[in-house]
N, CA, C and O atoms as a GROMACS GRO file, in nm:
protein
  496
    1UNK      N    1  -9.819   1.015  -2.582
    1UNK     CA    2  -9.909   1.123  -2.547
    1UNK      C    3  -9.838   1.254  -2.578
    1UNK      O    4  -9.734   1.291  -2.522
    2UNK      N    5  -9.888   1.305  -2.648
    2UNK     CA    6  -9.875   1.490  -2.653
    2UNK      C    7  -9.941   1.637  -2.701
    2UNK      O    8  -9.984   1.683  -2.807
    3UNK      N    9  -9.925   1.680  -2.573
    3UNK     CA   10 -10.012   1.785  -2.567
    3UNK      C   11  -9.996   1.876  -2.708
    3UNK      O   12  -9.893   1.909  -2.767
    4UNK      N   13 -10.160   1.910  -2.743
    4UNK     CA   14 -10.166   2.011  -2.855
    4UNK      C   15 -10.208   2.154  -2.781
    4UNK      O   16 -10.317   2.140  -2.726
    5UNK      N   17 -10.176   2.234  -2.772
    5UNK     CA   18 -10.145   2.370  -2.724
    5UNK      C   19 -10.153   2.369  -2.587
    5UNK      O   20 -10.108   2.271  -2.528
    6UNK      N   21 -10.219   2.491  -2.502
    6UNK     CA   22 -10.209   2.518  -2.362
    6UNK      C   23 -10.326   2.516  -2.328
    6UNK      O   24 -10.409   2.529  -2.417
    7UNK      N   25 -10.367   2.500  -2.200
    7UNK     CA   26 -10.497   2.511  -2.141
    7UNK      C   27 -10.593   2.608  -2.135
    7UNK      O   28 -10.548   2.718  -2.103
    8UNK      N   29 -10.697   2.604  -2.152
    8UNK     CA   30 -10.810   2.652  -2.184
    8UNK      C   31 -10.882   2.758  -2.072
    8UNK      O   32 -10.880   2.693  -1.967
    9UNK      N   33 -10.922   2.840  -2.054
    9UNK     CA   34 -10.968   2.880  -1.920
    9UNK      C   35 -11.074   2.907  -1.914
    9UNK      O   36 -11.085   3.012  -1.977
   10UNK      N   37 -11.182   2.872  -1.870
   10UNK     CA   38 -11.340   2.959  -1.866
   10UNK      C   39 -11.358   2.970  -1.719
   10UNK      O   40 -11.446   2.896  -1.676
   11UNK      N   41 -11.315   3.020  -1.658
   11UNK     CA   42 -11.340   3.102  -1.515
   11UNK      C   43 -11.464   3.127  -1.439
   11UNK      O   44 -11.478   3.168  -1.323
   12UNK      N   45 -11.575   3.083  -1.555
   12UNK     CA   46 -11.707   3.187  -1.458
   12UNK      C   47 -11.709   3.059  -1.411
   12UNK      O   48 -11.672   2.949  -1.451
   13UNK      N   49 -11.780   3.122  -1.283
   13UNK     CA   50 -11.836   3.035  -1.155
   13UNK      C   51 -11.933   2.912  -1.149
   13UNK      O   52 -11.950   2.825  -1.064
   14UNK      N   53 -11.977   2.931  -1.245
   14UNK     CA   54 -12.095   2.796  -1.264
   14UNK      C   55 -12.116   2.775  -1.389
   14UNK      O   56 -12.206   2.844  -1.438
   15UNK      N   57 -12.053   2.689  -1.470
   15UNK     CA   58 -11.924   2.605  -1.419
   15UNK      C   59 -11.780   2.652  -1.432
   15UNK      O   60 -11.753   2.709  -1.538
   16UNK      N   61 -11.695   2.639  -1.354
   16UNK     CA   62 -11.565   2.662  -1.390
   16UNK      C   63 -11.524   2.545  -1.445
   16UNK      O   64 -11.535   2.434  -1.393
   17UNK      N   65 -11.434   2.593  -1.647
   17UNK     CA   66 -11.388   2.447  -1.697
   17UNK      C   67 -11.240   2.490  -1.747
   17UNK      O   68 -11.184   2.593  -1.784
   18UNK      N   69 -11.208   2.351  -1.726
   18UNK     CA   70 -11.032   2.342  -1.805
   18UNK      C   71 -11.031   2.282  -1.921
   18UNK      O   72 -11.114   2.192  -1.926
   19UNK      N   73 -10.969   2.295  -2.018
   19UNK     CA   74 -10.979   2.184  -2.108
   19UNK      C   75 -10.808   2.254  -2.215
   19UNK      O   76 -10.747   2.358  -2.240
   20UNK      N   77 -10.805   2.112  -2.239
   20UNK     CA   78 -10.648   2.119  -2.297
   20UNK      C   79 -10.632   2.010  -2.395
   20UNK      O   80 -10.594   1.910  -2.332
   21UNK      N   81 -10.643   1.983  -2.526
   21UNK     CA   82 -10.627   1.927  -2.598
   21UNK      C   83 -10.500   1.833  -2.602
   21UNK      O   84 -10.391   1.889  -2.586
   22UNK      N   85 -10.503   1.694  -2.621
   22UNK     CA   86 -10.389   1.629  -2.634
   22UNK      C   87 -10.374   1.515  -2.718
   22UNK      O   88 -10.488   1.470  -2.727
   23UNK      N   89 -10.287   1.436  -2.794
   23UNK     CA   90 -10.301   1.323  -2.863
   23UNK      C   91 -10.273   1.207  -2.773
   23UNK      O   92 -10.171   1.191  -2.705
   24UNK      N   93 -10.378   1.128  -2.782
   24UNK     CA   94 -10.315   0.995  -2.715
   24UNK      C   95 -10.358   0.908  -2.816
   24UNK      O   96 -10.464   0.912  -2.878
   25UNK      N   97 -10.239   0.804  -2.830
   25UNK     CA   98 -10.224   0.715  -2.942
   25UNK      C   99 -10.241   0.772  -3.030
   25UNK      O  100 -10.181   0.876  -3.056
   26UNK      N  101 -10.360   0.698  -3.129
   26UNK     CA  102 -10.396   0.772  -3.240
   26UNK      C  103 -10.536   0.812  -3.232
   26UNK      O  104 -10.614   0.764  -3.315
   27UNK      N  105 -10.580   0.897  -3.138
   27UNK     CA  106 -10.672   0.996  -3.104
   27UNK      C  107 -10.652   1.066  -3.060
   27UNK      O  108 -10.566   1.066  -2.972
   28UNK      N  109 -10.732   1.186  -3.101
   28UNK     CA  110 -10.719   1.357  -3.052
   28UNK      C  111 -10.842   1.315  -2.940
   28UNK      O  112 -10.946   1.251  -2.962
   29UNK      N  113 -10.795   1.370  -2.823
   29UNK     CA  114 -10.853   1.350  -2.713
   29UNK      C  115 -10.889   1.536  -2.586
   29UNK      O  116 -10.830   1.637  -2.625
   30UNK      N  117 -10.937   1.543  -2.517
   30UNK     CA  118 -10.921   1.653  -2.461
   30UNK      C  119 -10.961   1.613  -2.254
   30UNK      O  120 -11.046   1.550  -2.191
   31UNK      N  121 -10.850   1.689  -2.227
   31UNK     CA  122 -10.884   1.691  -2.086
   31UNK      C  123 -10.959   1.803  -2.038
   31UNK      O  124 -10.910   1.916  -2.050
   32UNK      N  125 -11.044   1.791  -1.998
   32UNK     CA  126 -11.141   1.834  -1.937
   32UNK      C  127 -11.166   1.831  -1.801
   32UNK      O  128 -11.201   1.720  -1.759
   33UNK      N  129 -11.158   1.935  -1.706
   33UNK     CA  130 -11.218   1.935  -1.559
   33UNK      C  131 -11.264   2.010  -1.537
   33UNK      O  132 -11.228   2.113  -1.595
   34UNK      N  133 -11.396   2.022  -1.419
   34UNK     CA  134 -11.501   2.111  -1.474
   34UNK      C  135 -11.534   2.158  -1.315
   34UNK      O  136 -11.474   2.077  -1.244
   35UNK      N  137 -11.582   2.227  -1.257
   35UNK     CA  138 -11.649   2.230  -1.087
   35UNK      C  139 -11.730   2.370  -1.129
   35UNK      O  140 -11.716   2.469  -1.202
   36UNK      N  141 -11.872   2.280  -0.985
   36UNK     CA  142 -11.980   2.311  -0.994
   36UNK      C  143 -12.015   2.372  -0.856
   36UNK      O  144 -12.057   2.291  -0.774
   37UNK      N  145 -12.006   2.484  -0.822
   37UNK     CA  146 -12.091   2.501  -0.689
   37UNK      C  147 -12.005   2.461  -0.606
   37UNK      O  148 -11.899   2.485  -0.664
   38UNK      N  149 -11.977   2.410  -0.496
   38UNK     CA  150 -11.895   2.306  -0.422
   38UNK      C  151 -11.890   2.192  -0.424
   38UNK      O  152 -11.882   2.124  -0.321
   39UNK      N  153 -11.895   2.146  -0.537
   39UNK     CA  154 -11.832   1.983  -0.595
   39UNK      C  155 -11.697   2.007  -0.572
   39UNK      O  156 -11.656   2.121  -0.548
   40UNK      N  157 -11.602   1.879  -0.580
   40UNK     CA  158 -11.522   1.872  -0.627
   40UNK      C  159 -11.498   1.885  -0.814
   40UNK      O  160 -11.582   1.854  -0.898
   41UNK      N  161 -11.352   1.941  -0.841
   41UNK     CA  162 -11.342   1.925  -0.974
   41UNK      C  163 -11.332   1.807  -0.997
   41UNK      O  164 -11.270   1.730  -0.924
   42UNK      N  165 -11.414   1.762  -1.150
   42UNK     CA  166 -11.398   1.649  -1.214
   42UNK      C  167 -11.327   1.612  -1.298
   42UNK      O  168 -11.386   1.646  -1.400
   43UNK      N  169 -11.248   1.569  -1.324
   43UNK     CA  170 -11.148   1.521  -1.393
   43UNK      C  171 -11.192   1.407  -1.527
   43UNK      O  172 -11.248   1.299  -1.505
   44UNK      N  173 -11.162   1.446  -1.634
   44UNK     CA  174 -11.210   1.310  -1.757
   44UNK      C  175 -11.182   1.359  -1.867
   44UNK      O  176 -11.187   1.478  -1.898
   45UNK      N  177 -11.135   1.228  -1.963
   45UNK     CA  178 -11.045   1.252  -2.109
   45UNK      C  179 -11.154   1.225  -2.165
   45UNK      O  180 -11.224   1.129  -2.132
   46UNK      N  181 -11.194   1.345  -2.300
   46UNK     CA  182 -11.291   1.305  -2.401
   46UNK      C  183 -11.224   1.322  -2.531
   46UNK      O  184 -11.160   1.408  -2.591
   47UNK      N  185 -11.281   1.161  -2.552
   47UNK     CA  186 -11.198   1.127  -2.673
   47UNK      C  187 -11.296   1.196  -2.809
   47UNK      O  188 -11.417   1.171  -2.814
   48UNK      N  189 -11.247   1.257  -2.883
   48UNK     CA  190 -11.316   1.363  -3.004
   48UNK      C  191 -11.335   1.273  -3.125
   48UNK      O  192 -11.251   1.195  -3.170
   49UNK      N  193 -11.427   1.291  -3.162
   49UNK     CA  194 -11.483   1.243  -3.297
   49UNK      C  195 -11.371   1.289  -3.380
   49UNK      O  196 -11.347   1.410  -3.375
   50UNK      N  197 -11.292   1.209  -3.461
   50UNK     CA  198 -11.179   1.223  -3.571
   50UNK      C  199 -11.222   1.283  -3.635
   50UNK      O  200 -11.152   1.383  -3.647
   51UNK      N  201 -11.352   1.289  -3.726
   51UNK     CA  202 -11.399   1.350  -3.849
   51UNK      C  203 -11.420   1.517  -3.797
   51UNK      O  204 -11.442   1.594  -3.890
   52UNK      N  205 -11.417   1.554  -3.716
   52UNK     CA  206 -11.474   1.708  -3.655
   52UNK      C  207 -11.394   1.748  -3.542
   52UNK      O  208 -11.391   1.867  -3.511
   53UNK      N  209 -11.328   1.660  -3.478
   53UNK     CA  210 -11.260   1.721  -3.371
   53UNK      C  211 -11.356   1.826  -3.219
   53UNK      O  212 -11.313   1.906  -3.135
   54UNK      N  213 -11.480   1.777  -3.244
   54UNK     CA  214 -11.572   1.878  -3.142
   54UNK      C  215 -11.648   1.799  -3.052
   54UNK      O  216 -11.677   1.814  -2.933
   55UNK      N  217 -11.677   1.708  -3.141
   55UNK     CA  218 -11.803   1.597  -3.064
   55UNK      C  219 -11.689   1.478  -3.022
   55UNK      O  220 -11.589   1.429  -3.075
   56UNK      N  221 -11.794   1.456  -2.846
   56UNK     CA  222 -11.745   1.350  -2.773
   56UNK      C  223 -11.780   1.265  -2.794
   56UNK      O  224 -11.900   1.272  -2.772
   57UNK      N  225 -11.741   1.113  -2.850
   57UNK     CA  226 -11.726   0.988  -2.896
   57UNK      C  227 -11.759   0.890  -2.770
   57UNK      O  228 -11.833   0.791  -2.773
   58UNK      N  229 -11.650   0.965  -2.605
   58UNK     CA  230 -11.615   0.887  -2.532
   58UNK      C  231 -11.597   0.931  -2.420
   58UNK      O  232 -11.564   1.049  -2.434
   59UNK      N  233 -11.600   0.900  -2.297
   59UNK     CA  234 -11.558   0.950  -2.164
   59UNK      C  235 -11.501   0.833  -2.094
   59UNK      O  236 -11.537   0.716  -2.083
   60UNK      N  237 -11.345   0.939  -2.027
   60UNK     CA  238 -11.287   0.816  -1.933
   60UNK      C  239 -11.277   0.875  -1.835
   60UNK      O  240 -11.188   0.950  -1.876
   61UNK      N  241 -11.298   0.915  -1.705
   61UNK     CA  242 -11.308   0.956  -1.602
   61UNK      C  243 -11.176   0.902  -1.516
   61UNK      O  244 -11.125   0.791  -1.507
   62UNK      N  245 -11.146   1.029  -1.461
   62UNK     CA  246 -10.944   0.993  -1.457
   62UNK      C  247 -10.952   1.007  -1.341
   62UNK      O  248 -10.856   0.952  -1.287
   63UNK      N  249 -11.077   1.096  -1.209
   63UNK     CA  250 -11.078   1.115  -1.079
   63UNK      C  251 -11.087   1.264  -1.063
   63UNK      O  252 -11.092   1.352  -1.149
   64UNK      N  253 -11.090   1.273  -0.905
   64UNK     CA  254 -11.156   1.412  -0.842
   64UNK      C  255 -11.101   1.499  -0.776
   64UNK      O  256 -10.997   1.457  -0.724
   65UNK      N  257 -11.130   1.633  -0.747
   65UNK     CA  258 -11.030   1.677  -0.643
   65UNK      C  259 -11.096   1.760  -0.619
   65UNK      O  260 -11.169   1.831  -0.687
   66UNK      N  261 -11.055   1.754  -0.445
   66UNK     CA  262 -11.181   1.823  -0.373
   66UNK      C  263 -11.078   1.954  -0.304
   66UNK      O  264 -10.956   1.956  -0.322
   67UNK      N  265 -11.150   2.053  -0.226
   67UNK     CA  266 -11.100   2.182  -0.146
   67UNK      C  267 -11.012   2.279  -0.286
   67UNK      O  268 -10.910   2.347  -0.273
   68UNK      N  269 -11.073   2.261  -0.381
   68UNK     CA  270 -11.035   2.390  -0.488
   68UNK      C  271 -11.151   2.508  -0.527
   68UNK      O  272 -11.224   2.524  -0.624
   69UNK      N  273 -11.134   2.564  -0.432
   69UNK     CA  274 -11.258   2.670  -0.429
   69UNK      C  275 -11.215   2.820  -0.485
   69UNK      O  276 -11.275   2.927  -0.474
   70UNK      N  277 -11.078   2.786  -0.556
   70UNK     CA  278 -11.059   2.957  -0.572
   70UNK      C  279 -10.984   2.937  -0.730
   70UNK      O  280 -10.978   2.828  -0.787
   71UNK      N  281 -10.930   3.061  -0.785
   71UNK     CA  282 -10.841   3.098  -0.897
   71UNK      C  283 -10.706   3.024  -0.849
   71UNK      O  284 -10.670   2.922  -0.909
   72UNK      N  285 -10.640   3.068  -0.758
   72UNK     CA  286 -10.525   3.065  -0.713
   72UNK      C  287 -10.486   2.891  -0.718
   72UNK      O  288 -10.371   2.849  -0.735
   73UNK      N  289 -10.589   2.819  -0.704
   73UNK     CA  290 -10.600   2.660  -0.690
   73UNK      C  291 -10.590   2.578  -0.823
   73UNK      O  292 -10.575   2.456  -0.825
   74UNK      N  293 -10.602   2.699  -0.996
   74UNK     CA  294 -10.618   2.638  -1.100
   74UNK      C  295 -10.501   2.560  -1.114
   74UNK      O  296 -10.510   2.438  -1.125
   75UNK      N  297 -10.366   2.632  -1.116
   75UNK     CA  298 -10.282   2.558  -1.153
   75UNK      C  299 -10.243   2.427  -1.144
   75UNK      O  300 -10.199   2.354  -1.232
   76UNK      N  301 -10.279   2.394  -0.958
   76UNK     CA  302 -10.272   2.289  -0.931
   76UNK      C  303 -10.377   2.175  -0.965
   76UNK      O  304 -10.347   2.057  -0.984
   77UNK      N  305 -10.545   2.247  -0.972
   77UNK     CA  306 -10.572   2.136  -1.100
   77UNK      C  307 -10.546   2.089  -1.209
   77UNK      O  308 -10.571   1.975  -1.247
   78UNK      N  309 -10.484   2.192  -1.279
   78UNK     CA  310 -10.438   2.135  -1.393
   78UNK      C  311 -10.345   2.044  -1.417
   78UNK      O  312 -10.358   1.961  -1.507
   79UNK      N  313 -10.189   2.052  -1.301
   79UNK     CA  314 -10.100   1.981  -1.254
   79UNK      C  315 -10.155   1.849  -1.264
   79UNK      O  316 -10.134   1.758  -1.344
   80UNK      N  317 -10.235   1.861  -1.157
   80UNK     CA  318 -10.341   1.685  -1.132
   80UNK      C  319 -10.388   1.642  -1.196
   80UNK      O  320 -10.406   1.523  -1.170
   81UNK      N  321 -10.445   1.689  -1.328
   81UNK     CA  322 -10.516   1.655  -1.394
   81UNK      C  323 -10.399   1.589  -1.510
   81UNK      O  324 -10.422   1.493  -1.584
   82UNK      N  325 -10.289   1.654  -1.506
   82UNK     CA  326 -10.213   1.617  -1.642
   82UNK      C  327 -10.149   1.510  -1.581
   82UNK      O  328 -10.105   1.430  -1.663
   83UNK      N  329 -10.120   1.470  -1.416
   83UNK     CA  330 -10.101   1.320  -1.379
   83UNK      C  331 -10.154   1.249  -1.368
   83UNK      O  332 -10.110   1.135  -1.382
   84UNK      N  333 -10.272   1.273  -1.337
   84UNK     CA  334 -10.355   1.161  -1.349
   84UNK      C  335 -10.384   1.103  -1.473
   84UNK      O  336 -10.392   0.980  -1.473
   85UNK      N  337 -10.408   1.184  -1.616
   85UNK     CA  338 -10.390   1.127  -1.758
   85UNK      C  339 -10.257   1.044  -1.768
   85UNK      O  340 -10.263   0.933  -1.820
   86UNK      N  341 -10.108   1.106  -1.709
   86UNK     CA  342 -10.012   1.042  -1.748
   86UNK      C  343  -9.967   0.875  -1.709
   86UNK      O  344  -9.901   0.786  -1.763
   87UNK      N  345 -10.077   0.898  -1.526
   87UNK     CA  346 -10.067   0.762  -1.477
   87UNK      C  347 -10.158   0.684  -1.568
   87UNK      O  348 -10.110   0.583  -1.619
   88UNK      N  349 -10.294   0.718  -1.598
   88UNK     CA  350 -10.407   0.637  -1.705
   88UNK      C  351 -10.308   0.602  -1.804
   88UNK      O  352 -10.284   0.481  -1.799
   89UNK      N  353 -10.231   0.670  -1.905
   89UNK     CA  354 -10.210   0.653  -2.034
   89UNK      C  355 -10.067   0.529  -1.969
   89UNK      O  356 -10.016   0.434  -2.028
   90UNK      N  357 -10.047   0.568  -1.867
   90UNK     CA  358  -9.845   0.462  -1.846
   90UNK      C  359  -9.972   0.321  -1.847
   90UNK      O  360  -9.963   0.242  -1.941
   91UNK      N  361 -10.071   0.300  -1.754
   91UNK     CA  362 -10.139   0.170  -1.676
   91UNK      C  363 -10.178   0.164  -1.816
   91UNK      O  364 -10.105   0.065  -1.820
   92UNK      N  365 -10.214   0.173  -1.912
   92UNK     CA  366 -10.267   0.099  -2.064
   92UNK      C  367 -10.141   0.115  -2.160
   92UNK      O  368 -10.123   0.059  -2.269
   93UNK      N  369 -10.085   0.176  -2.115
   93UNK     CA  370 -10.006   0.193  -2.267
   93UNK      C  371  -9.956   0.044  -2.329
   93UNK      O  372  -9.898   0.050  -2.437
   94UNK      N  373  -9.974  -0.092  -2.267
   94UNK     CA  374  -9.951  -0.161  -2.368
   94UNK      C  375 -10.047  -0.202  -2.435
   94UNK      O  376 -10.026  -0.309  -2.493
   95UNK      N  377 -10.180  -0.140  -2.453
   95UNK     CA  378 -10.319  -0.167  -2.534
   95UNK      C  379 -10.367  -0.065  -2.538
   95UNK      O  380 -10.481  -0.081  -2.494
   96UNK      N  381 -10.345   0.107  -2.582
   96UNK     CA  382 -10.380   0.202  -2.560
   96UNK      C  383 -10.486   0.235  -2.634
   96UNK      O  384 -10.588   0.296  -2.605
   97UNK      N  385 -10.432   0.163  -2.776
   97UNK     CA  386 -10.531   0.255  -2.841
   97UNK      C  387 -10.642   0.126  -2.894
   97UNK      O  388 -10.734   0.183  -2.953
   98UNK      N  389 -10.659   0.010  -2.895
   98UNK     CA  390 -10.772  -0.071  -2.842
   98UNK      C  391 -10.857  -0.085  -2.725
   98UNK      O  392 -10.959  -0.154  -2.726
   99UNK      N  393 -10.798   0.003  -2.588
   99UNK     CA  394 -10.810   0.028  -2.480
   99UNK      C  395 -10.975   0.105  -2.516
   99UNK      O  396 -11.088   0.066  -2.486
  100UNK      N  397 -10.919   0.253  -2.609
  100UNK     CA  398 -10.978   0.350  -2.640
  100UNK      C  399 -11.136   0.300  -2.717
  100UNK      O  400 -11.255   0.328  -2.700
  101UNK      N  401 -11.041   0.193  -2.824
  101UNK     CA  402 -11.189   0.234  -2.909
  101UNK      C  403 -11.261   0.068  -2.788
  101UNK      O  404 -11.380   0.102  -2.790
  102UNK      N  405 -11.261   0.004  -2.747
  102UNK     CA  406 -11.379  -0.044  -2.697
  102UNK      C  407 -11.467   0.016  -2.585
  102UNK      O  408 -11.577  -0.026  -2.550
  103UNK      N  409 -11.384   0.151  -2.521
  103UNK     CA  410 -11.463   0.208  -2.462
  103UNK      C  411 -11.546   0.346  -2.574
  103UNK      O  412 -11.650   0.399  -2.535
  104UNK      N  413 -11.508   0.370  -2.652
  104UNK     CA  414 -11.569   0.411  -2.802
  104UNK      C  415 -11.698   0.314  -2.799
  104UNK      O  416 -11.806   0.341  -2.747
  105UNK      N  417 -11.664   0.193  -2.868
  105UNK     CA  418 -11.795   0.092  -2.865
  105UNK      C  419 -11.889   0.088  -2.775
  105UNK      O  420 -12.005   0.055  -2.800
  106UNK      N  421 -11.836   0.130  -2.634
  106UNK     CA  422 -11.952   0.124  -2.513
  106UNK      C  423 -12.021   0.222  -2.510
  106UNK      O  424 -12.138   0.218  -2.470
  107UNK      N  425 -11.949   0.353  -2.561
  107UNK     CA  426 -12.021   0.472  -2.552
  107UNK      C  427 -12.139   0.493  -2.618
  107UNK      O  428 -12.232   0.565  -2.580
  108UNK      N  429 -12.129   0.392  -2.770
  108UNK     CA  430 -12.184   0.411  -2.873
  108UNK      C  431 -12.318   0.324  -2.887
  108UNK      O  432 -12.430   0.348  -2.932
  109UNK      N  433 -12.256   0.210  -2.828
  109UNK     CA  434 -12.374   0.100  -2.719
  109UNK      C  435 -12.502   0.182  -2.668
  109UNK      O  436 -12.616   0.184  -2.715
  110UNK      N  437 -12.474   0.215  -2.611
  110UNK     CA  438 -12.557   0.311  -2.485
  110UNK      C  439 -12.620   0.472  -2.574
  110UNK      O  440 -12.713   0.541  -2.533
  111UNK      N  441 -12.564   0.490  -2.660
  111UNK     CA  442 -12.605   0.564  -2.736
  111UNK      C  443 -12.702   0.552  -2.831
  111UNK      O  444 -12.778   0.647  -2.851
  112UNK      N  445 -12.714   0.438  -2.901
  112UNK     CA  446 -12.790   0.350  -2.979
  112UNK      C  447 -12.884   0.318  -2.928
  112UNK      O  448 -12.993   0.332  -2.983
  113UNK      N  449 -12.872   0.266  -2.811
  113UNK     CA  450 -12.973   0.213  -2.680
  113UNK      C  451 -13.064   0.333  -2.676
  113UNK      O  452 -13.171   0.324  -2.736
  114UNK      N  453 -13.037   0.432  -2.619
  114UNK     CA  454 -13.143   0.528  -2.566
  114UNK      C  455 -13.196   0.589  -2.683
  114UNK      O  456 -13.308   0.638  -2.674
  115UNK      N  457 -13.117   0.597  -2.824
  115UNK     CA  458 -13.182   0.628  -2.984
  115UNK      C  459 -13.329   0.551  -2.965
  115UNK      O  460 -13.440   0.597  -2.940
  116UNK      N  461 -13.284   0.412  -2.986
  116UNK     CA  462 -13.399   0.337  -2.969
  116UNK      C  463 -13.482   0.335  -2.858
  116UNK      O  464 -13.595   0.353  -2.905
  117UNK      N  465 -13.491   0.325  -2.747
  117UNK     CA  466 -13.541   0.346  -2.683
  117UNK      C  467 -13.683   0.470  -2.689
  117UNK      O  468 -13.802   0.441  -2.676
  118UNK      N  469 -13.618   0.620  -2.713
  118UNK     CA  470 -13.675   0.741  -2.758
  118UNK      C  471 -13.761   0.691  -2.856
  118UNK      O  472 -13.880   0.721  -2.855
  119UNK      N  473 -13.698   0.595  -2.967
  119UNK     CA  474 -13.839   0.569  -3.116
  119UNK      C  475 -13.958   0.501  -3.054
  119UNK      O  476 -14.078   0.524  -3.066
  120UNK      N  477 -13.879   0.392  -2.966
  120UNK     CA  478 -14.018   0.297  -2.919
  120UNK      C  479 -14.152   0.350  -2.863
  120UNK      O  480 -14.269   0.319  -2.883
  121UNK      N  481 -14.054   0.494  -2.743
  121UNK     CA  482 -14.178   0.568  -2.653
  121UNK      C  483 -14.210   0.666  -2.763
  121UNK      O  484 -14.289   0.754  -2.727
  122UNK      N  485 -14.177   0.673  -2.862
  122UNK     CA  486 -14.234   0.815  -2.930
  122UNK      C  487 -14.179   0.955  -2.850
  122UNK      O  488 -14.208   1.070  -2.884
  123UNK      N  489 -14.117   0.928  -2.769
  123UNK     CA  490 -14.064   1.065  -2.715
  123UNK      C  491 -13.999   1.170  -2.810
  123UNK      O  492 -13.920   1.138  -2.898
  124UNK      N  493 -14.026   1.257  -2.793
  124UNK     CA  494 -13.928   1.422  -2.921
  124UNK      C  495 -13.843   1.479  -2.806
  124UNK      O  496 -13.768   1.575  -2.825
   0.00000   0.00000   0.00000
């Protein structure tokens, strides 16, 4: 795993997001945590379409963290957020990057699914 630059900041209030680009295995991936209102922040690695680097392929949801209601609290999400990826990536790392693409395949599953789905009802 290694991080491609520094974290990201978008501050306004609804939503406040993090996001920090990183390589795991052999995917460009991005951490992402996001809070809404008084949610807790959400925590989850989106794995990026190789060909574009923009579009999400994949979501792995890494966990939550609750009582961060201010600026002063970012750092320490971010902290959490970069352990909780490091514990995800140690618990697979001996199938990391097959780990990745069958949850790739599921994403893509379910993606296909509701494609079709939309043709059957005629929905736009």
């Amino acid at each position: 795993m290694k991080y491609i630059g520094e974290w990201d900041r978008d501050l306004s209030w609804c939503p406040t997001q993090l996001t920090r680009k990183v390589q795991v295995g052999e995917f460009t991936c991005e951490l992402y945590c996001r809070w809404r209102h008084q949610d807790p922040f959400t925590i989850q690695l989106d794995v990026l379409n190789p060909k574009n680097h923009s579009e999400t392929i994949a979501h792995i949801s890494l966990g939550s963290i609750s009582d961060c209601d201010s600026d002063e609290m970012i750092p320490t999400v971010e902290k959490t957020a970069e352990d909780l990826l490091a514990k995800w990536v140690n618990d697979n790392e001996k199938d990391l990057d097959n780990t990745i693409k069958s949850l790739i395949r599921k994403h893509s599953f379910h993606i296909d699914q509701l494609r079709k789905d939309i043709k059957e009802r005629n929905w736009k």
